[in-house]
PQR file with spaces between the fields and no chain letter, atoms N, CA, C, O and H, PARSE charges and radii, in Angstrom:
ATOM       1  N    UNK     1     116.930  113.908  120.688 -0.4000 1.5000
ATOM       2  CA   UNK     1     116.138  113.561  119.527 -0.0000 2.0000
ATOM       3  C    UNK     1     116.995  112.830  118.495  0.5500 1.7000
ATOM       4  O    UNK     1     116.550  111.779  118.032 -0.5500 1.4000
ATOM       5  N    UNK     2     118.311  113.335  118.047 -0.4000 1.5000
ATOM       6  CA   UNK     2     119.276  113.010  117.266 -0.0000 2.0000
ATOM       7  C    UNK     2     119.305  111.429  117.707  0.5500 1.7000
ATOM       8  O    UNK     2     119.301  110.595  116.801 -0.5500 1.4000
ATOM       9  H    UNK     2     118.673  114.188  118.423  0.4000 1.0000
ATOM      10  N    UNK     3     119.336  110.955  119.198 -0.4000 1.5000
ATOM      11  CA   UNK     3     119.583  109.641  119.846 -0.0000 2.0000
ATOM      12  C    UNK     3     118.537  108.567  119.226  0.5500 1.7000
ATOM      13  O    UNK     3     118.691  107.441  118.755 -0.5500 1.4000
ATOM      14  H    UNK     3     119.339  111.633  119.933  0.4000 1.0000
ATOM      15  N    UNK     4     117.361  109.435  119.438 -0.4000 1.5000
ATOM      16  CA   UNK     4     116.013  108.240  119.303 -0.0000 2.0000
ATOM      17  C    UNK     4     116.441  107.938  117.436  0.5500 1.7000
ATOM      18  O    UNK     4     116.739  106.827  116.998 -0.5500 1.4000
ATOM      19  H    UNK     4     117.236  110.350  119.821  0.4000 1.0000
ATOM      20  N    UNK     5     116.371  109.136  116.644 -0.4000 1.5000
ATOM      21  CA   UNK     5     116.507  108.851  115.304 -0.0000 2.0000
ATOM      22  C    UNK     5     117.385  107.661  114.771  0.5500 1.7000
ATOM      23  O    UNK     5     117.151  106.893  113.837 -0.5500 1.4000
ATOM      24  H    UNK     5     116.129  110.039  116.999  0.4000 1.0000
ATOM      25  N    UNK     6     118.521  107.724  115.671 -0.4000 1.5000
ATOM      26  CA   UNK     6     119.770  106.936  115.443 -0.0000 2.0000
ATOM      27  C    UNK     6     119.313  105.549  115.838  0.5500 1.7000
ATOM      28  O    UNK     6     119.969  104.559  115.510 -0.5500 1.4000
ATOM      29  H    UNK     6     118.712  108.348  116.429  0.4000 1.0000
ATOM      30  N    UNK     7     118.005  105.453  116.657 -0.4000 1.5000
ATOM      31  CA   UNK     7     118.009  104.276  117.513 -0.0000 2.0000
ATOM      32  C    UNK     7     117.169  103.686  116.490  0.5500 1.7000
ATOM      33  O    UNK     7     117.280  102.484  116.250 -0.5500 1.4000
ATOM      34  H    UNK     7     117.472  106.257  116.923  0.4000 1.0000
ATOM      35  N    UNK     8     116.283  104.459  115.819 -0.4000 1.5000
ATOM      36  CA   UNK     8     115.252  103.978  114.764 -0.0000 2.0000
ATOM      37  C    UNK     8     115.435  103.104  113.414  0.5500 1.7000
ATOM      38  O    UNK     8     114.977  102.193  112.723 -0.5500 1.4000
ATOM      39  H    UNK     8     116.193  105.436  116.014  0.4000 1.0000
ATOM      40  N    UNK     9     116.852  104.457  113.628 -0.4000 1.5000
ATOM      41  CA   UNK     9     117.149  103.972  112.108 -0.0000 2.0000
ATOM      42  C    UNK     9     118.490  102.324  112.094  0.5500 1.7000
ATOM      43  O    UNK     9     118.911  101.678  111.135 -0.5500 1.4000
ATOM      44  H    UNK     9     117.223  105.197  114.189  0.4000 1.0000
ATOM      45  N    UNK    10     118.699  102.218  113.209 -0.4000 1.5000
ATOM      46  CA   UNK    10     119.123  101.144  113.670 -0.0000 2.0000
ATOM      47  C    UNK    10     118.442   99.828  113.729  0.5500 1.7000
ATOM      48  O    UNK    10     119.121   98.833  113.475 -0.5500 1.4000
ATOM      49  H    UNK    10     118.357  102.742  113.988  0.4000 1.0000
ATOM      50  N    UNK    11     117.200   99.693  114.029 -0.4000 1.5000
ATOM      51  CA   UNK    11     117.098   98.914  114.351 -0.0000 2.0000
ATOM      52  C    UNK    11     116.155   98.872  112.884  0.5500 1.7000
ATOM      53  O    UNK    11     115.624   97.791  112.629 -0.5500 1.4000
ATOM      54  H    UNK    11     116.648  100.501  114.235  0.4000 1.0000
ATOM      55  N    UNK    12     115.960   99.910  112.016 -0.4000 1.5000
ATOM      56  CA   UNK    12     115.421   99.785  110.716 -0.0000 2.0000
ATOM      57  C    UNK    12     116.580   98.600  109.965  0.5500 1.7000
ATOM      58  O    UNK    12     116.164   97.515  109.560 -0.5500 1.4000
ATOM      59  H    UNK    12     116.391  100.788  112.223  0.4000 1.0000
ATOM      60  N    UNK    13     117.916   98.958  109.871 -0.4000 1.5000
ATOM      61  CA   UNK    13     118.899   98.399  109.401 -0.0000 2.0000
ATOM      62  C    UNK    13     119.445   96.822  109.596  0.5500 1.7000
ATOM      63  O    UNK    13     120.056   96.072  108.835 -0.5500 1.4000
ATOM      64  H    UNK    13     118.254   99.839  110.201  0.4000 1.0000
ATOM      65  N    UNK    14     119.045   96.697  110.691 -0.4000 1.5000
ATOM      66  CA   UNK    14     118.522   95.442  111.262 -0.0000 2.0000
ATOM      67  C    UNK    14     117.583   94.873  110.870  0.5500 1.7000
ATOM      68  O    UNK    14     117.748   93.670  110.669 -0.5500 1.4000
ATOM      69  H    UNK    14     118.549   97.306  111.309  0.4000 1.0000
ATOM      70  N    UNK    15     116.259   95.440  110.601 -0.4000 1.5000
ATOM      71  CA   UNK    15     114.947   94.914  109.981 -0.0000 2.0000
ATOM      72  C    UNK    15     115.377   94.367  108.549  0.5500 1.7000
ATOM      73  O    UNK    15     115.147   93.284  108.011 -0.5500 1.4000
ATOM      74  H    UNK    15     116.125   96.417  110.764  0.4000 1.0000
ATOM      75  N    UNK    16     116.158   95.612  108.066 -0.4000 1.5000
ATOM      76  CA   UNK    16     116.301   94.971  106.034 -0.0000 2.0000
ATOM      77  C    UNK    16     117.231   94.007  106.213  0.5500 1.7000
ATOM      78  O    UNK    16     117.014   93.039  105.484 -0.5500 1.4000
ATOM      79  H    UNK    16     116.345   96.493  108.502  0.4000 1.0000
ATOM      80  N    UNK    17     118.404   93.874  107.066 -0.4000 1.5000
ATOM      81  CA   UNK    17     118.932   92.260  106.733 -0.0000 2.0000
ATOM      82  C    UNK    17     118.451   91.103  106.739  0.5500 1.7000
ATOM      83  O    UNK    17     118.605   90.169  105.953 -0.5500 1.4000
ATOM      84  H    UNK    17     118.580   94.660  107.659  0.4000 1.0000
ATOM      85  N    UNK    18     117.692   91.230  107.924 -0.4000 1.5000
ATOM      86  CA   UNK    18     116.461   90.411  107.880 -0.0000 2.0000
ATOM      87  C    UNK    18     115.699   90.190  106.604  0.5500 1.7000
ATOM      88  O    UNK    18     115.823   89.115  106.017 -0.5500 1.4000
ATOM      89  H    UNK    18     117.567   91.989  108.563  0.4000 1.0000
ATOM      90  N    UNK    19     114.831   91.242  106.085 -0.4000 1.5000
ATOM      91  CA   UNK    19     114.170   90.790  104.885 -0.0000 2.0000
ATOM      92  C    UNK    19     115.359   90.691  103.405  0.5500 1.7000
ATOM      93  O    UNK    19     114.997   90.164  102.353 -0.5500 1.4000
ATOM      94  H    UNK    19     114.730   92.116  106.562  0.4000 1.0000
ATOM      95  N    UNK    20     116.322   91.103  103.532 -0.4000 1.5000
ATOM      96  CA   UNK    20     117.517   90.664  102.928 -0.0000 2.0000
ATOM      97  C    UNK    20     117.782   89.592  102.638  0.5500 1.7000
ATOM      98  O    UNK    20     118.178   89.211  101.537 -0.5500 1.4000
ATOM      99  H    UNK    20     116.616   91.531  104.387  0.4000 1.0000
ATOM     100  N    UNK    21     117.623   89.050  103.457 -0.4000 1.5000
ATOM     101  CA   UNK    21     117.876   87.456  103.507 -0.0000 2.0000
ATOM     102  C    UNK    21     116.688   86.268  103.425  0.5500 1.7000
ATOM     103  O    UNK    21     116.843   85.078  103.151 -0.5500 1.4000
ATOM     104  H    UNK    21     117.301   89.360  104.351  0.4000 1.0000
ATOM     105  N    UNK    22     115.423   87.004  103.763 -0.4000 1.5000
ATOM     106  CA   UNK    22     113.775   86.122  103.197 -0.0000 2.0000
ATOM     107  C    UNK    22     113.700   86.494  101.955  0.5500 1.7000
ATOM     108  O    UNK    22     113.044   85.747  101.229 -0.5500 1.4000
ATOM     109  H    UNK    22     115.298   87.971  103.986  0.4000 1.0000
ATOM     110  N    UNK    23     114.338   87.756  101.309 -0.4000 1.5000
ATOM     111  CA   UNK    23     114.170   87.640   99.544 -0.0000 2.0000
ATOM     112  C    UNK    23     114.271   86.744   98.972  0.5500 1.7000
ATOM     113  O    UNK    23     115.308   86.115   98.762 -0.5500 1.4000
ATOM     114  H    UNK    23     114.871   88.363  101.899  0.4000 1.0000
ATOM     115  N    UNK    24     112.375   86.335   98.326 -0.4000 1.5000
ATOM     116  CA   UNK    24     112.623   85.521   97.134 -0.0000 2.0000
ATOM     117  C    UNK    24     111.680   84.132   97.556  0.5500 1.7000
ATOM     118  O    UNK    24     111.240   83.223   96.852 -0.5500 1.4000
ATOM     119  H    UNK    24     111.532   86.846   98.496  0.4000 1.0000
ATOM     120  N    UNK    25     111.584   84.390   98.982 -0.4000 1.5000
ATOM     121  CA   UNK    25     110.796   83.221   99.810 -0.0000 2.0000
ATOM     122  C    UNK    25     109.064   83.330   99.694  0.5500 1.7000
ATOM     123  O    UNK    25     108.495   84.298  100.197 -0.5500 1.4000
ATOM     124  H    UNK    25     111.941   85.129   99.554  0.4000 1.0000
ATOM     125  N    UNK    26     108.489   82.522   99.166 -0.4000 1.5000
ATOM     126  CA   UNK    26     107.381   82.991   99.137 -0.0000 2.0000
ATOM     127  C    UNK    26     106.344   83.862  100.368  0.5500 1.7000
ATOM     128  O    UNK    26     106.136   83.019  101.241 -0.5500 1.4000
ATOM     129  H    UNK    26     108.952   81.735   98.758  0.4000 1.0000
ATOM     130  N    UNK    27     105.675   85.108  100.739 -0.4000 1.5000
ATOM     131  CA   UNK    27     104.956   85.294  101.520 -0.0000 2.0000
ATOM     132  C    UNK    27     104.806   84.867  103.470  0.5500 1.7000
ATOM     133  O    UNK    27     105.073   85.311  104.587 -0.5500 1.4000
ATOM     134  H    UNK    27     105.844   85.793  100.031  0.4000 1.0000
ATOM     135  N    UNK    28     104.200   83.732  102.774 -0.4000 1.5000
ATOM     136  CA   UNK    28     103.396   82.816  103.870 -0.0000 2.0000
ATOM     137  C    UNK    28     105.102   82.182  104.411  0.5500 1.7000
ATOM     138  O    UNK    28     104.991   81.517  105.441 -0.5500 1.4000
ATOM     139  H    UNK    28     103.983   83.371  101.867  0.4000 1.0000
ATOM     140  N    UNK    29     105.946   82.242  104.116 -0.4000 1.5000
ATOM     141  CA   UNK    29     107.383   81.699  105.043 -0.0000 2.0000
ATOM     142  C    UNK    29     108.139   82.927  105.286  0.5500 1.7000
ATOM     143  O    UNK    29     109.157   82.920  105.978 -0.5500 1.4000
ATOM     144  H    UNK    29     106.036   82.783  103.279  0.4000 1.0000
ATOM     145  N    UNK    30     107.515   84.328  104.558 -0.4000 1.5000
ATOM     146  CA   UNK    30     108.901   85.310  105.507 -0.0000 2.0000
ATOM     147  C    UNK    30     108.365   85.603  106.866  0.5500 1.7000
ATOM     148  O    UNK    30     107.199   85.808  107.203 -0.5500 1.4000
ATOM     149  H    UNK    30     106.688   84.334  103.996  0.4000 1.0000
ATOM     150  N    UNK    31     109.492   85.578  107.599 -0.4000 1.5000
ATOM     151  CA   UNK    31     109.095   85.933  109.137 -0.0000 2.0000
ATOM     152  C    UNK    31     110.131   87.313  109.590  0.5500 1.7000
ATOM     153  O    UNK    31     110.222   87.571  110.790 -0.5500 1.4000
ATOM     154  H    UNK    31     110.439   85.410  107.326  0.4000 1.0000
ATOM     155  N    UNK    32     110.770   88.031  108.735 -0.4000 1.5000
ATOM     156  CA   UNK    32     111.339   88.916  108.680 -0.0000 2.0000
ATOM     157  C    UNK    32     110.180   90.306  108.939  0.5500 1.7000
ATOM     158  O    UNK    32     109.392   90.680  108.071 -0.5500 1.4000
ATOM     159  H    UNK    32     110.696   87.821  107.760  0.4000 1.0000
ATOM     160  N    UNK    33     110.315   90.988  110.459 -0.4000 1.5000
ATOM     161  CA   UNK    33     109.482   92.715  110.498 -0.0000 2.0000
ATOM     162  C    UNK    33     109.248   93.473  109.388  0.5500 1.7000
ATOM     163  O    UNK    33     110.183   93.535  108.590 -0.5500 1.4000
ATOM     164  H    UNK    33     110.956   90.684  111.164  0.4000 1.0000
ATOM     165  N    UNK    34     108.454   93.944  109.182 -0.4000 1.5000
ATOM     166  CA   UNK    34     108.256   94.965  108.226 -0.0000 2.0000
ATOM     167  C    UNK    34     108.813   96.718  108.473  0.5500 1.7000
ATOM     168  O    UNK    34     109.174   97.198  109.548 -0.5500 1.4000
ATOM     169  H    UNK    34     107.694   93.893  109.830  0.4000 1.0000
ATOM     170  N    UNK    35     108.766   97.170  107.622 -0.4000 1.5000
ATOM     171  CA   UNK    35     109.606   98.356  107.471 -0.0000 2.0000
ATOM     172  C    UNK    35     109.080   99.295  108.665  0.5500 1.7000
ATOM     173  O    UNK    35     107.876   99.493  108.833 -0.5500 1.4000
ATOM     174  H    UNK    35     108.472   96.780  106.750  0.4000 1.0000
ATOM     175  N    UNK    36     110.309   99.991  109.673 -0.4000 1.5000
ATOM     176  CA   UNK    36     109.249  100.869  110.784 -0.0000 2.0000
ATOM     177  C    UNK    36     109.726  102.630  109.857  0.5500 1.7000
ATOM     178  O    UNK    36     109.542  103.749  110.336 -0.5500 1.4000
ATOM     179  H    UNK    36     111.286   99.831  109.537  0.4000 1.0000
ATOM     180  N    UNK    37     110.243  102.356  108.703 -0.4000 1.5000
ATOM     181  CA   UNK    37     110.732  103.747  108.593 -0.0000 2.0000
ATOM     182  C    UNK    37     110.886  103.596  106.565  0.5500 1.7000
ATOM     183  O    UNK    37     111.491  102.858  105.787 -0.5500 1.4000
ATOM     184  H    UNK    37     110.392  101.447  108.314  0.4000 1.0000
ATOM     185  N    UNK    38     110.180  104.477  106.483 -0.4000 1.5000
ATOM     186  CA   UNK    38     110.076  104.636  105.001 -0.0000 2.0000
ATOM     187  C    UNK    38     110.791  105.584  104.028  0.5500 1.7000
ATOM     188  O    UNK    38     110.110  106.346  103.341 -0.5500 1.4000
ATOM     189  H    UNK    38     109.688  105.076  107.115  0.4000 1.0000
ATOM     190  N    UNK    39     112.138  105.577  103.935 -0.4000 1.5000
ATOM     191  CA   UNK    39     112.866  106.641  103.385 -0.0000 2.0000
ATOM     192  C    UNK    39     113.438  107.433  104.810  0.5500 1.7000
ATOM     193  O    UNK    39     113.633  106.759  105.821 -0.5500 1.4000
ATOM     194  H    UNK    39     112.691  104.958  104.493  0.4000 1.0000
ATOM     195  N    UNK    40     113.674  108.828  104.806 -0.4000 1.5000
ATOM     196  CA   UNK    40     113.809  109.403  106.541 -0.0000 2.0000
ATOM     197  C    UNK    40     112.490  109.963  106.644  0.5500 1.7000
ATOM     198  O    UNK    40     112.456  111.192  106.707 -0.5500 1.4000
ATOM     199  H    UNK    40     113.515  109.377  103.984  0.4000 1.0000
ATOM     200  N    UNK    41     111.244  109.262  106.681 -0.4000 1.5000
ATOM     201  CA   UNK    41     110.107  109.676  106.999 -0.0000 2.0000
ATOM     202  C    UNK    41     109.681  108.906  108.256  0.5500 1.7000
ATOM     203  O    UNK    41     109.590  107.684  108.136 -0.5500 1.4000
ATOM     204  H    UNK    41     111.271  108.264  106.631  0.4000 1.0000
ATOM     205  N    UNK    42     109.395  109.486  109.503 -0.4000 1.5000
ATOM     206  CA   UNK    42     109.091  108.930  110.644 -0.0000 2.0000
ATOM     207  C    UNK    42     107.577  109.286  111.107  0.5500 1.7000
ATOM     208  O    UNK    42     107.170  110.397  111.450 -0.5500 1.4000
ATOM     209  H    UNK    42     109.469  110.478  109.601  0.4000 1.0000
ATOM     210  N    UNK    43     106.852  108.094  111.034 -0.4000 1.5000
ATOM     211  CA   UNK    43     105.337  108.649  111.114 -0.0000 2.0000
ATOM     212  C    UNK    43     105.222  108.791  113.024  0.5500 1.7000
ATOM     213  O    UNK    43     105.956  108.405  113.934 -0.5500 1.4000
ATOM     214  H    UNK    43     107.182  107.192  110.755  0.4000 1.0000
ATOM     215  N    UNK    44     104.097  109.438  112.983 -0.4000 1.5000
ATOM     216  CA   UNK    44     103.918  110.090  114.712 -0.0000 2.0000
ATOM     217  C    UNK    44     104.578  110.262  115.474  0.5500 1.7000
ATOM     218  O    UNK    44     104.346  109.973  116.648 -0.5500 1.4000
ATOM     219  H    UNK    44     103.501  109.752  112.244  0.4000 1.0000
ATOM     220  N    UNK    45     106.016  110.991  114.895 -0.4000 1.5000
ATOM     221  CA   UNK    45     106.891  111.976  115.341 -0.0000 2.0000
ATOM     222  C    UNK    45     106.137  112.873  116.927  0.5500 1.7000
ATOM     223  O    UNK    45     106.298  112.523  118.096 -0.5500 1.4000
ATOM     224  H    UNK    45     106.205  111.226  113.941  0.4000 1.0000
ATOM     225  N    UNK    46     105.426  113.923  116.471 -0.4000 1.5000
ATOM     226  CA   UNK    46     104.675  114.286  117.334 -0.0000 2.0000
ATOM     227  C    UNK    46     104.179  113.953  118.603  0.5500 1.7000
ATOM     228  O    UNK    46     104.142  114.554  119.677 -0.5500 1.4000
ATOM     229  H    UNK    46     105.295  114.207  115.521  0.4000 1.0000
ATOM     230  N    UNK    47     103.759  112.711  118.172 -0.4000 1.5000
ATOM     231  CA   UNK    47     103.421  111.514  119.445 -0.0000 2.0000
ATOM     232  C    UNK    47     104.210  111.722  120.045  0.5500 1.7000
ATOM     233  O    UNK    47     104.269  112.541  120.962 -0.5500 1.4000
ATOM     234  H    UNK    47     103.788  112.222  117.300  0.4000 1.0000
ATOM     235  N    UNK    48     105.294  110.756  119.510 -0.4000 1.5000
ATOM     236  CA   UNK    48     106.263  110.232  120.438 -0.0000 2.0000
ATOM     237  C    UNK    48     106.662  111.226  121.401  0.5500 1.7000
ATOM     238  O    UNK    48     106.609  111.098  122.624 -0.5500 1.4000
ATOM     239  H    UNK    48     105.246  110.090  118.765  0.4000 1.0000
ATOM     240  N    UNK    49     107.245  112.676  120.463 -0.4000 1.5000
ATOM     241  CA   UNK    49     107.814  113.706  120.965 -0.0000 2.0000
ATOM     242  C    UNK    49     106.799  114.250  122.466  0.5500 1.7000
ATOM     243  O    UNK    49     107.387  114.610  123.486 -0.5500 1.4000
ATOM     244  H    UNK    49     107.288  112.780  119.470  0.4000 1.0000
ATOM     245  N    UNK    50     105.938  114.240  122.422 -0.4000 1.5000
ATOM     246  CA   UNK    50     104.586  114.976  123.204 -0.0000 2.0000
ATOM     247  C    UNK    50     105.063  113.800  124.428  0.5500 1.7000
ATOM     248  O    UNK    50     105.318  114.066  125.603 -0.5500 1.4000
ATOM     249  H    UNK    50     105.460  113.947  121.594  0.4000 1.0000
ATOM     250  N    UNK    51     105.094  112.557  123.834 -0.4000 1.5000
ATOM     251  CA   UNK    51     105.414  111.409  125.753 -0.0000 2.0000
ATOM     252  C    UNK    51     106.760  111.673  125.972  0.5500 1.7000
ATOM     253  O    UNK    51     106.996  111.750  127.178 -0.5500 1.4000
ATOM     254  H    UNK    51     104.887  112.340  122.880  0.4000 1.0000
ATOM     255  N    UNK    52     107.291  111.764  125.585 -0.4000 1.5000
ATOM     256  CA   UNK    52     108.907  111.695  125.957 -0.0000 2.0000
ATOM     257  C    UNK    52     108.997  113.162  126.721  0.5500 1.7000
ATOM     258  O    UNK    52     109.688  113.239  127.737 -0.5500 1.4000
ATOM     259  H    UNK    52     107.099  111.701  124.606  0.4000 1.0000
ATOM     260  N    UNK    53     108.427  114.107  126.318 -0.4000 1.5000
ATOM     261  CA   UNK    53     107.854  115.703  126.942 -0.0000 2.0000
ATOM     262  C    UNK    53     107.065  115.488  128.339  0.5500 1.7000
ATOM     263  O    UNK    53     107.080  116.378  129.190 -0.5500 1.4000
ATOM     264  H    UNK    53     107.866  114.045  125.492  0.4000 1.0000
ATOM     265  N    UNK    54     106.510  114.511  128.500 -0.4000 1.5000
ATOM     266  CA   UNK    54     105.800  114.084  129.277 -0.0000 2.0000
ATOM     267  C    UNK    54     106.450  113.410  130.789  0.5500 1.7000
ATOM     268  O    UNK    54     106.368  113.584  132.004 -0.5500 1.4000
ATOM     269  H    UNK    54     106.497  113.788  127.809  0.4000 1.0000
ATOM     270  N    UNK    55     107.306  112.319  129.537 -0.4000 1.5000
ATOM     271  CA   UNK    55     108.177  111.076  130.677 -0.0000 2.0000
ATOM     272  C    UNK    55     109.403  111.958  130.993  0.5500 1.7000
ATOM     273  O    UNK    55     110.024  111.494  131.949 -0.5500 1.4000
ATOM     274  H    UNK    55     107.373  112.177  128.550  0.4000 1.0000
ATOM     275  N    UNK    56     110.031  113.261  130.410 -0.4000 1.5000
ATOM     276  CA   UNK    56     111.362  114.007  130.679 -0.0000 2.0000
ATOM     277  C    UNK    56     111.152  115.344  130.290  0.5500 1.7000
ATOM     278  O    UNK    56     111.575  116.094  129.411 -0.5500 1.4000
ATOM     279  H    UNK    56     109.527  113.638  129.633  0.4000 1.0000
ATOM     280  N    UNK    57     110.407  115.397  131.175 -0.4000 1.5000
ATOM     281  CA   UNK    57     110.081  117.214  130.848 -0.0000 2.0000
ATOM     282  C    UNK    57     111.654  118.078  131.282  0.5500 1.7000
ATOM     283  O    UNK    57     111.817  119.249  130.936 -0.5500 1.4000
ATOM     284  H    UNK    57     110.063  114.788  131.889  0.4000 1.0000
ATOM     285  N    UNK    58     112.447  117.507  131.864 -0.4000 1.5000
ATOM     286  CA   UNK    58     113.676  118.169  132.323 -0.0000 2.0000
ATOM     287  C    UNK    58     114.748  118.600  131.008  0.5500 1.7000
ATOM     288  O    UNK    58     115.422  119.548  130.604 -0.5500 1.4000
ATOM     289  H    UNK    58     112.314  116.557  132.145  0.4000 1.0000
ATOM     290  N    UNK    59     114.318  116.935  130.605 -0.4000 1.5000
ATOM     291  CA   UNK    59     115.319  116.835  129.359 -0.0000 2.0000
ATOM     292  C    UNK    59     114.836  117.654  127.802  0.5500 1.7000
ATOM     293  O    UNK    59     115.511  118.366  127.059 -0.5500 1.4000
ATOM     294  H    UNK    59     113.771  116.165  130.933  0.4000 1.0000
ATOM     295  N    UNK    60     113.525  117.248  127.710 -0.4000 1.5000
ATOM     296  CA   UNK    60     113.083  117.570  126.186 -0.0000 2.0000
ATOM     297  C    UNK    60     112.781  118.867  125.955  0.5500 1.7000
ATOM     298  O    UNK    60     113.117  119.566  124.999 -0.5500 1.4000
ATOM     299  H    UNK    60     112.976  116.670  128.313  0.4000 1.0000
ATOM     300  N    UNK    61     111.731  119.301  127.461 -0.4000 1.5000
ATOM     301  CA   UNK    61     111.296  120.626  127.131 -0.0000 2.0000
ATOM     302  C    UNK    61     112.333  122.025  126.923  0.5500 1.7000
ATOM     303  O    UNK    61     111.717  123.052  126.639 -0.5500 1.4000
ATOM     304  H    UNK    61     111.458  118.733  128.238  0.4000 1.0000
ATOM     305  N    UNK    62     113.378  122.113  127.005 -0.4000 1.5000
ATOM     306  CA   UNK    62     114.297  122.921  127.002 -0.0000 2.0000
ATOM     307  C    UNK    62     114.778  123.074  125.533  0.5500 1.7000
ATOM     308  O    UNK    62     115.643  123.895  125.229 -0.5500 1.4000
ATOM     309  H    UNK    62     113.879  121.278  127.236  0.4000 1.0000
ATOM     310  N    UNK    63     114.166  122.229  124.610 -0.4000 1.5000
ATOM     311  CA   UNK    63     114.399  122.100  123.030 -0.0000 2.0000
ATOM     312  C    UNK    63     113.452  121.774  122.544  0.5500 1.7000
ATOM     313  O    UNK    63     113.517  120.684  121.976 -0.5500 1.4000
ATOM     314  H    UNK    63     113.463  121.562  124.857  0.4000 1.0000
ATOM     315  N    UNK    64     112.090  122.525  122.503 -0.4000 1.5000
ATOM     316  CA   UNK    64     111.211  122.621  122.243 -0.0000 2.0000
ATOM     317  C    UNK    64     110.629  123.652  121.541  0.5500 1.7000
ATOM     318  O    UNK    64     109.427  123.618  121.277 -0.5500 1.4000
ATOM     319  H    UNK    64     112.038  123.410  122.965  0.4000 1.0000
């Protein structure tokens, strides 16, 4: 779980240089992703957790 978080918040960090660098550009020209992570708030946690339970029941369910 610690892995996926790290992976999230990675590629979050990646996202803001991106809009880092469209600051200031009007709208209709940023082509920079929008935010997948709002503070350390991760929406449908649950979800995810429930497929990954699903796709690695070996791995996940044992920390459950």
């Amino acid at each position: 779980m610690k892995l996926l978080w790290l992976a999230i918040c990675n590629i979050e960090d990646k996202r803001a240089r991106e809009r880092a660098k469209e600051r200031g550009k009007p709208a209709s020209e940023r082509k920079a992703s929008p935010r997948l992570v709002e503070g350390q708030i991760t929406t449908n946690w649950k979800k995810a957790l429930a497929q990954l339970a699903i796709a690695y029941p070996d791995r996940i369910n044992p920390y459950l």
